[in-house]
N, C-alpha and C positions, 0 to 999 in steps of 0.2 A: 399552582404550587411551583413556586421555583425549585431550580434545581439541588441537592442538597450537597454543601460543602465539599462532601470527604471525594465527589464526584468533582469538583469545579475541574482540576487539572485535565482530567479528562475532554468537558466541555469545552473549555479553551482548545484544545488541540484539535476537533471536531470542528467548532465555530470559525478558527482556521483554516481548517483543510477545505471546507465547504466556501468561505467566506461570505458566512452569515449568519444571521441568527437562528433558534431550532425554532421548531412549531412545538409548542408544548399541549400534554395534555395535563392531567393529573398524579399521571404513573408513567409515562416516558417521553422524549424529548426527540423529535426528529430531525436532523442535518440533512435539509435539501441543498445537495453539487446538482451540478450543470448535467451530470448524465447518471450519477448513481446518488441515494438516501442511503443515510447510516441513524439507527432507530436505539437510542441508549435506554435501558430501563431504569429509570430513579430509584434509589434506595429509597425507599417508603415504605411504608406498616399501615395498613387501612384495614387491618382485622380480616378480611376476608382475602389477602394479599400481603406476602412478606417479600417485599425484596431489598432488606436492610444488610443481606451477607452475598459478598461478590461471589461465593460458592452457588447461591441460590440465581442469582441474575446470569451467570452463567448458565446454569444448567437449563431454565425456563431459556433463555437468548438459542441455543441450540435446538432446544425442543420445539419453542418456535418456528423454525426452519425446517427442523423434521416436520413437522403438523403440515406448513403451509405448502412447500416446494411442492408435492408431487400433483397439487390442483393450478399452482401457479409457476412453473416451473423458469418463465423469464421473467419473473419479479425479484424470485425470493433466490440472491445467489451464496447465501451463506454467511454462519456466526464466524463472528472475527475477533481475536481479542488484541487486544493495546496490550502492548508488550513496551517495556523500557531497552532503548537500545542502550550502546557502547558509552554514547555521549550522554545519558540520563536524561534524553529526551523522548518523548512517546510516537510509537509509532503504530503502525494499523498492519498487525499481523508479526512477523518475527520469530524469533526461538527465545525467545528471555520469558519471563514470568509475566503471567497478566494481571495486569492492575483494574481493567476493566474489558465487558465485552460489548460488542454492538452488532445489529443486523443488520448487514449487509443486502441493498436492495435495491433494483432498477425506479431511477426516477421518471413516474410515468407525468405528460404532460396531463393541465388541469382538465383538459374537457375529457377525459376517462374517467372521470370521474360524475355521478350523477348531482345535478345541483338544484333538479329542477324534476319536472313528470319524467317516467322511464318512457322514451318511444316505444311505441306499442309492438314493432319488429322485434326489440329485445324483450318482451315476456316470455316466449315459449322458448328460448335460448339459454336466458335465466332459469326457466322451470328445469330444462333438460340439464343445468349443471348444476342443481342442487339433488338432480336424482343420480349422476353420477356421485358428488359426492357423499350421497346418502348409500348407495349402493356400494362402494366400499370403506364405510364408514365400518372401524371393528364391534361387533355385538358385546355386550357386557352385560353380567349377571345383575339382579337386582328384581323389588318388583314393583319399580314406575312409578312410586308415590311421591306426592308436592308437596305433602305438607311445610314441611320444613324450609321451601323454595319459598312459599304462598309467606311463613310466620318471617320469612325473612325479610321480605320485602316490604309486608306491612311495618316494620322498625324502621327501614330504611325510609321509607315515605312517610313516617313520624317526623324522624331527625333530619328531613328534605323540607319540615315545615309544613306539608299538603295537610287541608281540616283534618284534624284528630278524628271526627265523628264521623265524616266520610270515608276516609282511609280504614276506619275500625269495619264500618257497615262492610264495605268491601271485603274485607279479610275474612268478615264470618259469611257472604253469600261464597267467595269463593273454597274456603274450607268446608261448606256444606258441600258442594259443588263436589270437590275432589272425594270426598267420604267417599259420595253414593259411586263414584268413577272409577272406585279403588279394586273390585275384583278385576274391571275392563280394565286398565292399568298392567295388575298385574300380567295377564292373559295377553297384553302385549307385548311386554317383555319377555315371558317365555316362547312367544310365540318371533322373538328375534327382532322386536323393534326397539328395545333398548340399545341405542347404541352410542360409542364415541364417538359425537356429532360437532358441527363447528361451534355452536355455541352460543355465537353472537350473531346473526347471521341477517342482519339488516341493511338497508340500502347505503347506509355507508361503509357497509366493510364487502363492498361491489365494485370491480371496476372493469372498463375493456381493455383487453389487450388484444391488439388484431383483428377488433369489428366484435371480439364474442365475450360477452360479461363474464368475470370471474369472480368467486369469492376467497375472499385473502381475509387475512388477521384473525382468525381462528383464537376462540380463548384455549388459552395456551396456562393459565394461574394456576386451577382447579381442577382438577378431574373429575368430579363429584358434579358439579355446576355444567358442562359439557358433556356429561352422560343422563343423557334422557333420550325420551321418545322422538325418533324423524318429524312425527307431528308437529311435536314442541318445536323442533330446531325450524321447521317451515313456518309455524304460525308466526314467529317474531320478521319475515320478512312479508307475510302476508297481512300483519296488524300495520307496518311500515306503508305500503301502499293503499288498506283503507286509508289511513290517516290522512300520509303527505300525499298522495297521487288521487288517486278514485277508487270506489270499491269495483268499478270494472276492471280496470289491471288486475287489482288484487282478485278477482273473481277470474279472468284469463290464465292466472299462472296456478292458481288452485286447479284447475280445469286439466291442463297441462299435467301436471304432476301426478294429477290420478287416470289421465289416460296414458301416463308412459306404467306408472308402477302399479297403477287396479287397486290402492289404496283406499277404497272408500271408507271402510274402518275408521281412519283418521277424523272423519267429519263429526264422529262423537265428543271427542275431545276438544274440538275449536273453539265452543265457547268459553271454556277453561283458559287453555292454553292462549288465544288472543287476548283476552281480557289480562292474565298475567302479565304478558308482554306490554300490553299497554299501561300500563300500573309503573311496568319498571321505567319505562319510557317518561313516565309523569315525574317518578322520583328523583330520574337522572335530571330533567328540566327545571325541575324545583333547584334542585341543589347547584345547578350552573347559573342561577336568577332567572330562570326563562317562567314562564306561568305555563305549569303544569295542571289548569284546573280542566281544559278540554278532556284530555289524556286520560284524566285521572274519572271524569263524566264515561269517555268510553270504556274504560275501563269495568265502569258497573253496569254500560249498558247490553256487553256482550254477553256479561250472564243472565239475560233476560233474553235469549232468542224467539224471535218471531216463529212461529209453529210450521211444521212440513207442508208442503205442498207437492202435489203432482201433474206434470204436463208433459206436453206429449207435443212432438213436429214434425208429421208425413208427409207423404208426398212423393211425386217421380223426381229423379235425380236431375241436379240443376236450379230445383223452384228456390233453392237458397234457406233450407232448412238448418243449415249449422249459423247461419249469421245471423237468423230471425233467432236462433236459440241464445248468441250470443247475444244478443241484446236484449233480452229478456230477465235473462239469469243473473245477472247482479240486482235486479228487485226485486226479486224473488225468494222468500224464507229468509232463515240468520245469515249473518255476517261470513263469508264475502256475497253470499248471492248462492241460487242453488247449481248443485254438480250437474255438468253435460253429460250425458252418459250417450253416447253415440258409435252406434255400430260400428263404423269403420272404422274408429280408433279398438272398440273391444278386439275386432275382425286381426288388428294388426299386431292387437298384444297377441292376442292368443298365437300369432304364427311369430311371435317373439322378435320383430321389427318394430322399427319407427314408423308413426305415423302414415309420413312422407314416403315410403317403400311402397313400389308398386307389387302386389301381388299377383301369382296364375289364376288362372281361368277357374282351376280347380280346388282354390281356396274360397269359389259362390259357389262351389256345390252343394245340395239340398241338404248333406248332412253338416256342413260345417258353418251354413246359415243357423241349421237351429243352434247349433251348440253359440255362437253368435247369440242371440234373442233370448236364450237361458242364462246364459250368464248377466246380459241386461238386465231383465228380468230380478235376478236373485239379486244384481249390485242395487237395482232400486230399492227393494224392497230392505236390502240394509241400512240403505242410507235412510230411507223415510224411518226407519225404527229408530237410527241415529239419532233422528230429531232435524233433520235437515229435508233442504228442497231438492226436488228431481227435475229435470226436463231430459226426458229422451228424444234422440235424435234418428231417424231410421226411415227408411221408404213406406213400413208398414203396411208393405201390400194385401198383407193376407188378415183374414178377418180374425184368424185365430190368436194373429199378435197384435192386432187392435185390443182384442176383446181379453189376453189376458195382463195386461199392462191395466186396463180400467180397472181389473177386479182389486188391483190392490188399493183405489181406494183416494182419502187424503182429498178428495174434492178434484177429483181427477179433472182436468181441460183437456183435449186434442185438437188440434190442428191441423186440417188439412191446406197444404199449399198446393194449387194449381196453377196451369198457363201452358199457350200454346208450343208443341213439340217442338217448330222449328223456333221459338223464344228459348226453349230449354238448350235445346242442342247447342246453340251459339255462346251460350253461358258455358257448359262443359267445355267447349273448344278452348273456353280463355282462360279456363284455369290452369293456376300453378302451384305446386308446394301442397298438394291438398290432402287429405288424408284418404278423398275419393279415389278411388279407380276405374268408377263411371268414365265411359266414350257416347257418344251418340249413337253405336249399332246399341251399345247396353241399352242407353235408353229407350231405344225403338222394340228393343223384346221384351222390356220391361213396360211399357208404354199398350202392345199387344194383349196382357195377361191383366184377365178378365180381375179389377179388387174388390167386387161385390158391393153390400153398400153400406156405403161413409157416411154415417154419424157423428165424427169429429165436428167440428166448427169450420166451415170451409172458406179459405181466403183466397184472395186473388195477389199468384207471385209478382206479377207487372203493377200492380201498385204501390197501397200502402198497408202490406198486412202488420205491421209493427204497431201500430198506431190502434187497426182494430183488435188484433190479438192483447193490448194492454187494456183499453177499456174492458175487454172479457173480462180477464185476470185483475181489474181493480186495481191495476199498477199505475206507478205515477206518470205522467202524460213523457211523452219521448224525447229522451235526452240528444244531444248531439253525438253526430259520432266522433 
């Protein structure tokens, strides 16, 4: 949509100062300069969006910059308005009246931008700032129901042209869908996960600045459309990387996200809320000419999730039980793949660190193990109720946390990983960034203590236990890494 008249003066003076053309989209017009963007909002009326009065495109232009600045802090440098100088010509900023505004913003070079699969270094980076941004995202009262999100978009994926008869199917699997989801819903919200969230929150509204992914452009229109569930607000970046990347990233940064914030909760909702995302995603395609019929396929088929499972990957520290885990768990159950649930990430929330923080001596003590293994434990068992896949990840030396991980069930698997001490030790030595705290003396007293007897399915870690642990599990033969 070109730009609209009563705005041209404006644009010219824009199109000048940058000396070129904008990028347009539907609803605003961006002027790339050589070192900073200026983002103008088009007077447009699209019913779910008014910005036909410069009172309004004002106030969203500022509120924008509130939203964005404090997650992007050398992007977003501020709303600016075009004022008419002395000479009655326009200028960018001044004391006169504004005739228009714009957002002011660092023009970042194109490769910050994602155009292609996310490097797999930037998953747990991207996890880690969308749970910053989710943790001071403001709580807001309500109680969590789609309806109205779900009836909205089946209209808009009418008048995007996608089959009427598909589009309808969908709208009533996924309004049955949200019915039954409607007490958990609300139980979310009161329980402080309704919150002002970004929004929009997909892989192109990502970018790096300084090596570390950000998210920028915040819907900024609606209040109402931006206040939902952190679920909601993750799922549309985690429907973004099934689609265009793999459902492993998308199954890595899901991973990620719930061993910084213990959200397993959320896993209830994902077939809902992916499925939505991707609907919307089909209708935006339809309506730009793109073929939205993929989109619109996954769409129905995330509210038919693949049934829970259970599994399990022991072993003395080094056999390489978090990597066999990750290469399992994206085939694993519904969409993205099932939750890691792994000790030493639990080990690290619970002493309210990252990951990566090494911990004392005195955070393996016998009583802070269990409290460790219980919590595993009960997150499994929520998430299998959720309706989703488990793989626990943990040394399982002790018979009693073998043995009560199987009772809960799901057609439980386990895996024991072995291989010789000095194979394992030299694996420890080379790690980096790990969530472990395993050294080789650890392993050697762990190595010492007697673990009774193993019934899991026992692999050998110098090989190829991926290959035999997926035969087990019926999964598809072994992807690349």
């Amino acid at each position: 949509m070109a730009i609209p008249a009563i705005q041209a003066e404006a644009a010219a003076f824009l199109r000048e100062l940058v000396g070129r053309d904008p990028v347009e989209t539907h609803i605003s017009a961006v002027f790339l300069g050589e070192r900073e963007a200026f983002k103008l909002k088009k007077a447009v009326d699209f019913g779910f969006l008014d910005f036909t009065t410069l009172a309004e495109r004002a106030r969203l232009t500022q509120f924008e910059h509130a939203l964005n600045a404090p997650h992007a802090p050398g992007l977003y440098l501020g709303a600016e308005p075009l004022t008419r100088g002395p000479d009655g010509t326009l200028r960018l900023g001044g004391e006169g009246e504004p005739v228009e505004w714009v957002l002011r913003m660092t023009r970042l070079p194109p490769e910050a931008f994602f155009q292609g699969a996310l490097p797999a270094a930037l998953l747990d980076p991207l996890a880690d700032a969308v749970v910053a941004l989710h943790a001071t995202a403001p709580k807001r009262e309500g109680d969590g129901r789609m309806a109205r999100v779900i009836t909205g978009n089946r209209e808009a994926a009418l008048s995007a042209g996608l089959p009427e008869a598909a589009v309808r199917a969908w709208a009533e699997a996924a309004l049955t869908a949200e019915a039954r989801l409607a007490p958990w819903l609300a139980g979310r919200a009161a329980a402080g996960l309704l919150r002002r969230c970004h929004g929009d929150l997909h892989l192109g509204n990502i970018c790096l600045i300084e090596g570390r992914p950000i998210p920028f452009d915040a819907l900024e229109f609606d209040e109402a459309l931006a206040t939902i569930d952190v679920g909601y607000d993750l799922a549309f970046l985690l429907m973004d990387l099934d689609q265009r990347d793999s459902r492993a990233a998308a199954n890595r940064l899901l991973n990620r996200y719930i061993a910084r914030t213990g959200d397993v909760a959320l896993l209830r909702g994902l077939p809902l809320w992916l499925s939505l995302r991707a609907l919307i995603r089909a209708h935006v395609a339809a309506r730009s000419g793109q073929d939205g019929a993929a989109l619109l396929a996954a769409a129905r088929t995330y509210l038919d999730p693949a049934p829970p499972r259970l599994a399990a990957v022991g072993g003395l520290q080094g056999t390489g039980k978090s990597h066999l885990a990750r290469r399992l768990a994206p085939d694993l159950g519904p969409a993205p793949g099932a939750v890691i649930l792994r000790s030493d990430e639990i080990r690290k929330r619970q002493a309210g660190v990252a990951p990566e923080t090494r911990l004392p001596a005195e955070a393996y003590a016998a009583h802070a193990s269990a409290a460790v293994f219980a919590e595993l434990n009960a997150l499994a068992a929520q998430a299998l109720a959720a309706g989703h896949a488990v793989i626990a990840d943990a040394v399982f030396q002790r018979a009693a946390e073998r043995d009560a991980l199987a009772t809960l069930g799901h057609g439980f698997t386990g895996f024991w990983l072995e291989a010789p001490l000095e194979f394992l030790a030299a694996r420890i030595t080379a790690r980096k960034g790990d969530a472990s705290d395993a050294t080789p003396e650890v392993l050697a007293t762990t190595a010492a203590r007697d673990a009774g007897e193993i019934t899991w399915h026992r692999l050998d870690a110098t090989g190829a236990p991926e290959e035999v642990a997926r035969k087990i599990l019926d999964l598809p033969p072994q992807p690349s890494p």
